[in-house]
MDTraj code that builds the backbone (N, CA, C; nanometers):
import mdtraj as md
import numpy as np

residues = "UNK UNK UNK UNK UNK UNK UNK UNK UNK UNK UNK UNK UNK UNK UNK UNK UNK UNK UNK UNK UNK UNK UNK UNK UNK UNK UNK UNK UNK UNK UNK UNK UNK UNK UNK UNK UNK UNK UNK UNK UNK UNK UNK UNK UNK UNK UNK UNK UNK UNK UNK UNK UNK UNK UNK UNK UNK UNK UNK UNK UNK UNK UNK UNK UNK UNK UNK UNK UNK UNK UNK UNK UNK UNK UNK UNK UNK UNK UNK UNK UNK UNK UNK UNK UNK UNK UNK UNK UNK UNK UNK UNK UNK UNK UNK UNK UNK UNK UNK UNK UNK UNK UNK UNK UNK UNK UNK UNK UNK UNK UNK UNK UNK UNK UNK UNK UNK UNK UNK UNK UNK UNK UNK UNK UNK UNK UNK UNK UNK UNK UNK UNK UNK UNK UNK UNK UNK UNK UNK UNK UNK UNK UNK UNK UNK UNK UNK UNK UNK UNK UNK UNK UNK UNK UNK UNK UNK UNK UNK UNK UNK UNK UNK UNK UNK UNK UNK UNK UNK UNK UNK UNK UNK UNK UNK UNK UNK UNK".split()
xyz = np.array([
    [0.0846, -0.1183, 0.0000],
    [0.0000, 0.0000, 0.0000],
    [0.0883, 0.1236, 0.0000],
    [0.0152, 0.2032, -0.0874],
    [0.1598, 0.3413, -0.0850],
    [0.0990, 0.4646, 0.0099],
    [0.1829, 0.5083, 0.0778],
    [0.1188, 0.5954, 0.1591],
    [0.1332, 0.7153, 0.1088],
    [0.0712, 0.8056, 0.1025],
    [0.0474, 0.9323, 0.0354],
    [0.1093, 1.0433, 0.1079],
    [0.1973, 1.1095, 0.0306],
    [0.3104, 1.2337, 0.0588],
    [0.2755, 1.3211, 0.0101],
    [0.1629, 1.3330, -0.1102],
    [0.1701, 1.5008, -0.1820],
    [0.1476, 1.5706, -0.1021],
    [0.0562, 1.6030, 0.0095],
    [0.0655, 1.7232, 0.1261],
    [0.1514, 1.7118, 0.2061],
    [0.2733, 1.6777, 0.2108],
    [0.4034, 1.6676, 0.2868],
    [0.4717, 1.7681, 0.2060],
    [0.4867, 1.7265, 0.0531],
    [0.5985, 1.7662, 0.0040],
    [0.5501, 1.8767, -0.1185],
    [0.6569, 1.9014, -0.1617],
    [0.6043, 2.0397, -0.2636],
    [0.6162, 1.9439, -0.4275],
    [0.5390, 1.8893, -0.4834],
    [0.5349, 1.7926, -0.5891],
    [0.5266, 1.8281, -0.7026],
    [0.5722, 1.9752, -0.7529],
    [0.5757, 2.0159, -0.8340],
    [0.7209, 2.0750, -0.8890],
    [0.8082, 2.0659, -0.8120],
    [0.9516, 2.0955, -0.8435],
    [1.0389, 1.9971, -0.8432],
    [1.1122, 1.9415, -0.9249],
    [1.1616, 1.8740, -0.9577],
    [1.2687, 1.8204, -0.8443],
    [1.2957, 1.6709, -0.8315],
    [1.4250, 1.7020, -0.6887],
    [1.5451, 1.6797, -0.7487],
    [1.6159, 1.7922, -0.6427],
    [1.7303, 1.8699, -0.6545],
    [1.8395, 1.6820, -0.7043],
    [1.8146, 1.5947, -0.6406],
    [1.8845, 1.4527, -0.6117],
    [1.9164, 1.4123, -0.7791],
    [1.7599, 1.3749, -0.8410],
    [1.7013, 1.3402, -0.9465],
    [1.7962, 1.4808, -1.0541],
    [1.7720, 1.5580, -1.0447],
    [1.8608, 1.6717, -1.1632],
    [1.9636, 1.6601, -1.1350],
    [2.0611, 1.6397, -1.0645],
    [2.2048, 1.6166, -1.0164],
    [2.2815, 1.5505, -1.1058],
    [2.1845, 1.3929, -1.1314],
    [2.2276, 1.2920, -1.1578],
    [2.1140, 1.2323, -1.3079],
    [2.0766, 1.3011, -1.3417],
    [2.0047, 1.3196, -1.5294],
    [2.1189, 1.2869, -1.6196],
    [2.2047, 1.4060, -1.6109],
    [2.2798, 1.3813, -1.7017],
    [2.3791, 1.2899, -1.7552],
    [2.3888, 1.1802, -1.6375],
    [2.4258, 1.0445, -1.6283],
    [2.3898, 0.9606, -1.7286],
    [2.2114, 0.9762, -1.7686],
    [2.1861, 0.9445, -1.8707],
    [2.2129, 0.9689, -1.9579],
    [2.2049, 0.8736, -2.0998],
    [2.2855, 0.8958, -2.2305],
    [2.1525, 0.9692, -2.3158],
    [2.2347, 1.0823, -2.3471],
    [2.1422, 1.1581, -2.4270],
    [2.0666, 1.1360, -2.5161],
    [1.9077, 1.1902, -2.4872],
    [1.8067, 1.1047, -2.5633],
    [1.7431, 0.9574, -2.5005],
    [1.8173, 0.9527, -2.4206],
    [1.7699, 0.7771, -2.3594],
    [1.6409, 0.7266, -2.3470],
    [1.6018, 0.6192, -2.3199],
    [1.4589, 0.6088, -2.2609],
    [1.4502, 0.5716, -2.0872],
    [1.3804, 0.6270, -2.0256],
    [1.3892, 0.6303, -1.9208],
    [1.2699, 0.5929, -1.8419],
    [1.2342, 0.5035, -1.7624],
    [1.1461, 0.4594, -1.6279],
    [1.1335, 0.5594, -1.5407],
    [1.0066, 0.6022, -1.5269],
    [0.9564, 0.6951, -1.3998],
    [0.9058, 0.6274, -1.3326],
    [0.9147, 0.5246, -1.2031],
    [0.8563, 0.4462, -1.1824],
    [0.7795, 0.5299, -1.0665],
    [0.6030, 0.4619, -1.0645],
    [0.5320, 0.4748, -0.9199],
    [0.5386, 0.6639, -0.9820],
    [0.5189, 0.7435, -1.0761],
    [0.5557, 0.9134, -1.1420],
    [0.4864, 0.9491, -1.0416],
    [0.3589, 0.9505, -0.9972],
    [0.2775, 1.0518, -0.9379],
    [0.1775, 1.1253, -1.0234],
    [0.2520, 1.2485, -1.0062],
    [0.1940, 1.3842, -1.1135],
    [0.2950, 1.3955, -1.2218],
    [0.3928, 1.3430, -1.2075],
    [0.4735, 1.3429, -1.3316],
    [0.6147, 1.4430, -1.3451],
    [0.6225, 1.4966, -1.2258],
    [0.7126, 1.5933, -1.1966],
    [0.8653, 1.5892, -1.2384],
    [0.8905, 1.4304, -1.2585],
    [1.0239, 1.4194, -1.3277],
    [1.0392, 1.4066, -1.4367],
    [0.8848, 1.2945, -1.4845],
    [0.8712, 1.2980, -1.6530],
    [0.8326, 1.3895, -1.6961],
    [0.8075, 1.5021, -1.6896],
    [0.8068, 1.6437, -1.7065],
    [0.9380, 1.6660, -1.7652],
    [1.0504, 1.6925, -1.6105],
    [1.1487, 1.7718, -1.6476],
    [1.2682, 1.6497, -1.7683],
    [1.2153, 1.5276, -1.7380],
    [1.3219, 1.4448, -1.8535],
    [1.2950, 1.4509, -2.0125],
    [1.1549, 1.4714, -1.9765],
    [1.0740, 1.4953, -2.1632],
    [1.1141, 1.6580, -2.2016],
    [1.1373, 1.7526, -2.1320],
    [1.2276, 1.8684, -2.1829],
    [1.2870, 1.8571, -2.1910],
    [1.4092, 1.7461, -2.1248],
    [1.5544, 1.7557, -2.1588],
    [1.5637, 1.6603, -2.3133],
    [1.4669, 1.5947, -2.3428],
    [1.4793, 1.5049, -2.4806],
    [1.4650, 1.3717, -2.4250],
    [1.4449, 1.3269, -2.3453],
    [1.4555, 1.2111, -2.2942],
    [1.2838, 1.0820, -2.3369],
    [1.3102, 1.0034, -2.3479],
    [1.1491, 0.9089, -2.3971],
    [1.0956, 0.8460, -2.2693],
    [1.0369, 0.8739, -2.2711],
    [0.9753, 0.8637, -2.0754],
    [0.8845, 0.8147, -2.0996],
    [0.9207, 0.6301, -2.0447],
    [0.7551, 0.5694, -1.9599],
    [0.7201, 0.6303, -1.8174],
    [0.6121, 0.6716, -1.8283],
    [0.5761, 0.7094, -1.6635],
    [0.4780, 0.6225, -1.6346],
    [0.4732, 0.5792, -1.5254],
    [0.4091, 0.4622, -1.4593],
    [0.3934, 0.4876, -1.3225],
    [0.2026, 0.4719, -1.3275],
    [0.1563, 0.5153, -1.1945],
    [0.0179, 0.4390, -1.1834],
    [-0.0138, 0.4064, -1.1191],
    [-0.1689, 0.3366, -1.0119],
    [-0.2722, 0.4023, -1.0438],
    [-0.2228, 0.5615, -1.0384],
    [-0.3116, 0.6524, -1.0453],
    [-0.3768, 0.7151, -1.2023],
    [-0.4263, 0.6716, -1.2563],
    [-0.4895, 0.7458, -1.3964],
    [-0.5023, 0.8992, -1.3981],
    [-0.5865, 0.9305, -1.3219],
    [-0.5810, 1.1041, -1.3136],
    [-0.4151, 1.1553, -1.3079],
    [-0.3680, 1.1181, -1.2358],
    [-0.2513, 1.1481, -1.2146],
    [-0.2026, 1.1485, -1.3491],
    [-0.1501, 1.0534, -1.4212],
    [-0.0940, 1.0401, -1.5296],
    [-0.2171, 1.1329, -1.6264],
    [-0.3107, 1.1190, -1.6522],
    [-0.4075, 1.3072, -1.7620],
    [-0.3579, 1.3462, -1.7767],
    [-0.2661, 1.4043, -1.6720],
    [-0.1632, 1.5347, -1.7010],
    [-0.0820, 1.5013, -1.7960],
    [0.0010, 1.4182, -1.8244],
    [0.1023, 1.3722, -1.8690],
    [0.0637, 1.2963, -1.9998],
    [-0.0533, 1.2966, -2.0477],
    [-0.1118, 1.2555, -2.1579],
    [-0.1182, 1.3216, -2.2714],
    [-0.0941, 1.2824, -2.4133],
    [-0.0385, 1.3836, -2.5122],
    [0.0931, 1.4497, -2.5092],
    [0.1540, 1.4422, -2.4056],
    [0.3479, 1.5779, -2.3523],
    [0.4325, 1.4605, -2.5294],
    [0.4643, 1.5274, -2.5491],
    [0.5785, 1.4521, -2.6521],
    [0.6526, 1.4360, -2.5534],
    [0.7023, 1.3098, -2.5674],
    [0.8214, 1.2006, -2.5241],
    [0.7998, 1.1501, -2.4045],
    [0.7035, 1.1337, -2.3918],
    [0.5853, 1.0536, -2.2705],
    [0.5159, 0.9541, -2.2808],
    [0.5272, 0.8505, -2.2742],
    [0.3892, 0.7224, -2.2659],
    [0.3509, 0.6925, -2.1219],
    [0.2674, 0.6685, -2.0872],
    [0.1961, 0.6392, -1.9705],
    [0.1332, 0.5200, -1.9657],
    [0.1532, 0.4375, -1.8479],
    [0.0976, 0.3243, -1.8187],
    [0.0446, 0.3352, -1.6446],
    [-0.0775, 0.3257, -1.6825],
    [-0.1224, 0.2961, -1.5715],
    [-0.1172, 0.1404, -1.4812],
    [-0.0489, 0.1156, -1.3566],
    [-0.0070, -0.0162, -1.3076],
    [0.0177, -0.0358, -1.1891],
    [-0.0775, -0.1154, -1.1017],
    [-0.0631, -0.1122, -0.9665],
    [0.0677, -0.2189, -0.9720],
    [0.2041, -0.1250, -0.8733],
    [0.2686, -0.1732, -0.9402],
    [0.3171, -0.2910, -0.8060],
    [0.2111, -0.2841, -0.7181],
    [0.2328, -0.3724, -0.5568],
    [0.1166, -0.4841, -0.5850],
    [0.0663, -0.4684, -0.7045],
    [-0.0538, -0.6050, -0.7074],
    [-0.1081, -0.6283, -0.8203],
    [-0.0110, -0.6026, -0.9025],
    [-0.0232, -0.6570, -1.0621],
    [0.1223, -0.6810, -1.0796],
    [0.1428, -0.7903, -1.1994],
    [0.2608, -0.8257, -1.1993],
    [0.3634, -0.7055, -1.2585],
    [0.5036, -0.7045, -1.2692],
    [0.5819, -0.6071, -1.3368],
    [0.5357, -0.6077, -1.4672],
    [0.5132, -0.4687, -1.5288],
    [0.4799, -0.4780, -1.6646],
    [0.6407, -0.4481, -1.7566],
    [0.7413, -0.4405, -1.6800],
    [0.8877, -0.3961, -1.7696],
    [0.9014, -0.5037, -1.7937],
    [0.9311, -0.6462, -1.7687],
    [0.9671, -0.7938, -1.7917],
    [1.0273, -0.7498, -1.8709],
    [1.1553, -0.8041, -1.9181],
    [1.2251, -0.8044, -2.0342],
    [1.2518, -0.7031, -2.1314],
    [1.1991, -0.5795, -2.0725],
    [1.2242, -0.3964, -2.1449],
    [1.3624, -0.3803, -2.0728],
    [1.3920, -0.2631, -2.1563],
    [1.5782, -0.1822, -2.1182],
    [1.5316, -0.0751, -2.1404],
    [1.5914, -0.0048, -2.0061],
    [1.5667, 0.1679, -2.0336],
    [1.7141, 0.1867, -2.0112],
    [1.7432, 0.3239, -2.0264],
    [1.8853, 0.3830, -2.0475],
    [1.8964, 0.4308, -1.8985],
    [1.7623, 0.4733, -1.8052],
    [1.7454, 0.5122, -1.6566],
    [1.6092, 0.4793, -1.6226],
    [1.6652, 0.4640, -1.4857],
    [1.5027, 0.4629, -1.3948],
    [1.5303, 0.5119, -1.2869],
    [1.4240, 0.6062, -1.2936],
    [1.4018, 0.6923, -1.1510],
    [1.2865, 0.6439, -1.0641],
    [1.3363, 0.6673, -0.9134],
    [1.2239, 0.6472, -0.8414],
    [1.2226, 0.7295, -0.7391],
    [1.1184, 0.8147, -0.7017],
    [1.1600, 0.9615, -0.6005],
    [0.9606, 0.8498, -0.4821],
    [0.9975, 0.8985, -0.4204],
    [0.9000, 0.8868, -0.2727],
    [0.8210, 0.7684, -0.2747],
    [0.9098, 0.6344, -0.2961],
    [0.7882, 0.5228, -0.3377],
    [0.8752, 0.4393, -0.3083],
    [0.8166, 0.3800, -0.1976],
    [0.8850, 0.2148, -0.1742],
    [0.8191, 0.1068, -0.1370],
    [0.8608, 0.0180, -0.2746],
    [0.7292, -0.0942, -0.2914],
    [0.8909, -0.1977, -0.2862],
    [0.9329, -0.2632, -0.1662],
    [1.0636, -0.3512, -0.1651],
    [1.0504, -0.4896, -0.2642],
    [0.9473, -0.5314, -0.2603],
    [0.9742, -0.6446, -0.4294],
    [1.0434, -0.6025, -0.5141],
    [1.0203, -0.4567, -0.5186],
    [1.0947, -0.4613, -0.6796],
    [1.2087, -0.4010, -0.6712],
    [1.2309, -0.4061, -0.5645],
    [1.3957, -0.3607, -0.5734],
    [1.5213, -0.4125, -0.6397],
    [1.4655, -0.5888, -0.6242],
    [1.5642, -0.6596, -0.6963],
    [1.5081, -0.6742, -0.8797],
    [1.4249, -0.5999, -0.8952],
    [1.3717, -0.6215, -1.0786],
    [1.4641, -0.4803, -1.0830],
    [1.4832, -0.3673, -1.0404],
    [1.5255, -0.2746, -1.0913],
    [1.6270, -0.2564, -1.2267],
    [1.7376, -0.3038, -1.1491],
    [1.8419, -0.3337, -1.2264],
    [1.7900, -0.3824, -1.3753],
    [1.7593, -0.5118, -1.3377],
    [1.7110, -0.6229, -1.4545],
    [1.6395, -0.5198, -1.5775],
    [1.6145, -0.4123, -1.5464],
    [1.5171, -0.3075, -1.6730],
    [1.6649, -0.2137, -1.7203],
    [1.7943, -0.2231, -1.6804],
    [1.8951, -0.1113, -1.7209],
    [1.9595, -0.2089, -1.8345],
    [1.9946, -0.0956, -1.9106],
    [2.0766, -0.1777, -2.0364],
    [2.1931, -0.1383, -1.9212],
    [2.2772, -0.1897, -2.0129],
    [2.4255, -0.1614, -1.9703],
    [2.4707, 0.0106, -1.9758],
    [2.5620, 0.0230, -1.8418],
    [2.5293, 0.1533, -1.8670],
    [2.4056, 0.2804, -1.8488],
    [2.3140, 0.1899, -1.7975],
    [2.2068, 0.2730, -1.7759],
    [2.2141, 0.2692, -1.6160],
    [2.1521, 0.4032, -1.6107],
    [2.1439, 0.4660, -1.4674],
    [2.0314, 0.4488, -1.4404],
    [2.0222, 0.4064, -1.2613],
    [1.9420, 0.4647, -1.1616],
    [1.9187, 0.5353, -1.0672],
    [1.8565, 0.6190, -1.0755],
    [1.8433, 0.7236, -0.9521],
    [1.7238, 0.7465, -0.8197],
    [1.7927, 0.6766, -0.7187],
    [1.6830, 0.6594, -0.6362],
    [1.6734, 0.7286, -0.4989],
    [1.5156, 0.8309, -0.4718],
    [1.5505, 0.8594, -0.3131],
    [1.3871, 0.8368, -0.3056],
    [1.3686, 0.7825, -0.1820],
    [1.3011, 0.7953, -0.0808],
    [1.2825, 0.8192, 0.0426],
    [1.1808, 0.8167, 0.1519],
    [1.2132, 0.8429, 0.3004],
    [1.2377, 0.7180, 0.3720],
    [1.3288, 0.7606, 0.4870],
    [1.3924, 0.6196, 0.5759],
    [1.3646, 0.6688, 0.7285],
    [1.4170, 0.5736, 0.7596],
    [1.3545, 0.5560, 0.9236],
    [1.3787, 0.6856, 1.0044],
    [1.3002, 0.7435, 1.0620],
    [1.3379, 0.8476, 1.1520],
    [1.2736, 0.9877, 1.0700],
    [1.2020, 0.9290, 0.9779],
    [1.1126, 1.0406, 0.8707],
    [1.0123, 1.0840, 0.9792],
    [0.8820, 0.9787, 1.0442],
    [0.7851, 0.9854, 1.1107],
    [0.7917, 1.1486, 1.2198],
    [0.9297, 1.1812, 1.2767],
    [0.9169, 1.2260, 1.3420],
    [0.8780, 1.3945, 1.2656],
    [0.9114, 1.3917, 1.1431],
    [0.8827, 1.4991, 1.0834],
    [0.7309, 1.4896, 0.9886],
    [0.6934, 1.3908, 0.9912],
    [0.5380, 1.3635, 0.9557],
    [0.5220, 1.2515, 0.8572],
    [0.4311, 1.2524, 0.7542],
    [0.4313, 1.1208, 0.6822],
    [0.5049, 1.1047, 0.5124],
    [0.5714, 1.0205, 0.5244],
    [0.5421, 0.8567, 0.5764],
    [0.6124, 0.8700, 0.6961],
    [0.5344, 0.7518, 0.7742],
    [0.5585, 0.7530, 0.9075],
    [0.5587, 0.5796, 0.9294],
    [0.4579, 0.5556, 0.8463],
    [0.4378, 0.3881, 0.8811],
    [0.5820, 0.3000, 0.8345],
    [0.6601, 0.2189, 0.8945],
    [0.7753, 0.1562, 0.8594],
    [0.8233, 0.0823, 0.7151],
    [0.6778, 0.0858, 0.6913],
    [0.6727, -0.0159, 0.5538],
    [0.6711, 0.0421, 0.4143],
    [0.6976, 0.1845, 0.4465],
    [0.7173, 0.3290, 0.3338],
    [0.8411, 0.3711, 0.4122],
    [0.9287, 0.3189, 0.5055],
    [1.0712, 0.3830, 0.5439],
    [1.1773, 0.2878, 0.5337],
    [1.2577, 0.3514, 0.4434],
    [1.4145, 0.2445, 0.4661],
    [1.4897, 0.2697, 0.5144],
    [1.5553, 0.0948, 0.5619],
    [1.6326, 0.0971, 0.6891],
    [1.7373, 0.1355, 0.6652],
    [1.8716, 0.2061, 0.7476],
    [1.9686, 0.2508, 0.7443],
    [2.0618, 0.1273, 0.5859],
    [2.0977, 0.2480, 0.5121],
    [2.2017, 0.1902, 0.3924],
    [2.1219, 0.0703, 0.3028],
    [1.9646, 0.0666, 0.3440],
    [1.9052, -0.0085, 0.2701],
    [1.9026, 0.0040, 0.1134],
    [1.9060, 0.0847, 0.0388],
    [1.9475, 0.1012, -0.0813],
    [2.0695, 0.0591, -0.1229],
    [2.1881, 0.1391, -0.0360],
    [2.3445, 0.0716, -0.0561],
    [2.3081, -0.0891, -0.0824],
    [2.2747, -0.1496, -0.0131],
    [2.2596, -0.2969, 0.0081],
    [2.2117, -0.3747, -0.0941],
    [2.0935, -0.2808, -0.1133],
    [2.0493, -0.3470, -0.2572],
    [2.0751, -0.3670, -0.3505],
    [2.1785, -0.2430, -0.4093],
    [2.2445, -0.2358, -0.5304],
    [2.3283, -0.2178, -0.5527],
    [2.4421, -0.2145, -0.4382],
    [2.5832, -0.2373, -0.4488],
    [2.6193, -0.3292, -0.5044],
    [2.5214, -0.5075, -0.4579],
    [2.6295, -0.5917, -0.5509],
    [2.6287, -0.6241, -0.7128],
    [2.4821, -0.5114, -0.7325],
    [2.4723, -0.5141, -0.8666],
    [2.4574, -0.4182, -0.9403],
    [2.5044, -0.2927, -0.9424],
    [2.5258, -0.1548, -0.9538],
    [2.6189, -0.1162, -0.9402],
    [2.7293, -0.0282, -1.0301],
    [2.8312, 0.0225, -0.9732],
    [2.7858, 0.1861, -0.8879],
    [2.7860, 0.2111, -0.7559],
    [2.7456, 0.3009, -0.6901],
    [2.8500, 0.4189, -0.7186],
    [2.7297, 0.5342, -0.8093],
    [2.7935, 0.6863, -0.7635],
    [2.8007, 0.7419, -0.7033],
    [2.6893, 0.7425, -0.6115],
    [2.6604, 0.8251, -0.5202],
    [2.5839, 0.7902, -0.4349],
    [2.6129, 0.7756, -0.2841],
    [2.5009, 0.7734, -0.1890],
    [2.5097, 0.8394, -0.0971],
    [2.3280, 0.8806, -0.0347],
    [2.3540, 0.9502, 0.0399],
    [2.2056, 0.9364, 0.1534],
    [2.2426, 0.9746, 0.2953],
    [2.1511, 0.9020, 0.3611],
    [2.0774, 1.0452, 0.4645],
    [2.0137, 1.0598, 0.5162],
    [1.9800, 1.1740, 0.6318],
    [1.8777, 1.2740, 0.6687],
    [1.8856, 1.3631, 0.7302],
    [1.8215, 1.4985, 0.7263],
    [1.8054, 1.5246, 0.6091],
    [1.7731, 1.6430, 0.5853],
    [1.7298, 1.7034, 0.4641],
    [1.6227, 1.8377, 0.5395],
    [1.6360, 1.9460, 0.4490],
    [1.5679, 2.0618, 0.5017],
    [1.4674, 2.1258, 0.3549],
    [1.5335, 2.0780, 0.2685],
    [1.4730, 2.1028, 0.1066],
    [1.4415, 2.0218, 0.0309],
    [1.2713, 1.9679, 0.0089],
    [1.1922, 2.1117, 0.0554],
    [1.1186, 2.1228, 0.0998],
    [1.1220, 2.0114, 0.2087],
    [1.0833, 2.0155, 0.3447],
    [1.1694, 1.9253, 0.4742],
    [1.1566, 1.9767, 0.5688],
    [1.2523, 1.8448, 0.6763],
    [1.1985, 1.7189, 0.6478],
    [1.2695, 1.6149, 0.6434],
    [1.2269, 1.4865, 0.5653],
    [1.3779, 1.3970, 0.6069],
    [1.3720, 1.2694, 0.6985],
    [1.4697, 1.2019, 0.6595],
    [1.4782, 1.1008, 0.5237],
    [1.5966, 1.1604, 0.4525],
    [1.5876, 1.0653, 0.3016],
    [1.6947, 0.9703, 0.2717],
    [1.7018, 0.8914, 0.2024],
    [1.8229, 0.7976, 0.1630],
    [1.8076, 0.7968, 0.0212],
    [1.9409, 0.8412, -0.0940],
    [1.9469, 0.8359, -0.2177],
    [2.0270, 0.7730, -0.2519],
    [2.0587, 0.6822, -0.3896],
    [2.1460, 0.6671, -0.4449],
    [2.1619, 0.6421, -0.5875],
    [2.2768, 0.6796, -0.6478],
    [2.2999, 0.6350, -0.8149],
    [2.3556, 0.5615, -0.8468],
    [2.3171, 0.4870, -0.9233],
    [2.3699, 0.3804, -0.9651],
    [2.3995, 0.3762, -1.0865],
    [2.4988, 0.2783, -1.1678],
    [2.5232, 0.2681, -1.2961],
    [2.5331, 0.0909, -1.3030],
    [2.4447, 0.0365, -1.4243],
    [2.5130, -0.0882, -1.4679],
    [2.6482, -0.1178, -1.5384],
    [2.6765, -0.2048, -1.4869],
    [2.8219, -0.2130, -1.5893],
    [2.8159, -0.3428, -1.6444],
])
top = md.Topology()
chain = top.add_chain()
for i, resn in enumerate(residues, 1):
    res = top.add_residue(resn, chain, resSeq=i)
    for name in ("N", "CA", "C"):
        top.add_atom(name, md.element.get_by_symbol(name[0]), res)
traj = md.Trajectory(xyz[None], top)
């Protein structure tokens, strides 16, 4: 079950984590928005040129994002329907405020070689600053490291506080296949 953050967070500006680490991707790429929301990243990747599946539960949600050149949308509960990537390659996949732990280990399995992932969500010790609060939307200390260290070469991680752009404990990291 995904617990709902848009009145936590400001869901219309792109995160600072996610733009950092774009250009990682190979220009033009196709890229996984997984769990999009409102679409706030497949937004800013379909301006940069990028071919963006966005994939969300939510239908309304994805409207918005219907017709944008360099956008397809799939609507997909993605905690109780099976993976719809099976056997697709994107060049990246992003995932910003969504943690559904099954698919942590399919992630990878959707990167060509060379393709990046960029991932943050909230981790333990979030609750005290509001929701998610329930444990089963928070990861545990270096839980990402863990996941995809032994199959990712790690660029970047990063775990903690956070004040922007809102107090929020978060855990990010990038990854590259090799």
């Amino acid at each position: 079950m995904h617990e709902n953050t848009n009145q936590d967070l400001n869901e219309e500006e792109p995160s600072l984590w996610i733009r950092r680490f774009v250009p990682r991707i190979v220009e033009g790429g196709r890229v996984l928005d997984v769990a999009c929301g409102a679409g706030r990243h497949a937004l800013l990747l379909a301006r940069l040129g990028y071919r963006v599946e966005a994939a969300d539960r939510n239908a309304t949600a994805l409207a918005r994002l219907s017709g944008i050149h360099g956008i397809r949308t799939t609507t997909a509960d993605l905690e109780s329907e099976p993976w719809p990537y099976a056997g697709q390659l994107f060049d990246g996949v992003i995932v910003s405020r969504y943690l559904h732990r099954p698919l942590l280990p399919l992630l990878p399995e959707v990167l060509r070689p060379q393709g990046v992932l960029i991932y943050e969500t909230f981790m333990e010790g979030n609750e005290r600053f509001g929701r998610p609060s329930n444990p089963d939307f928070l990861l545990k200390r270096d839980e990402l490291l863990d996941a995809f260290s032994g199959r990712l070469q790690v660029v970047a991680f990063e775990q903690g506080v956070v004040n922007r752009p809102q107090p929020a404990v978060i855990q990010r990291i990038c990854a590259v296949r090799v």
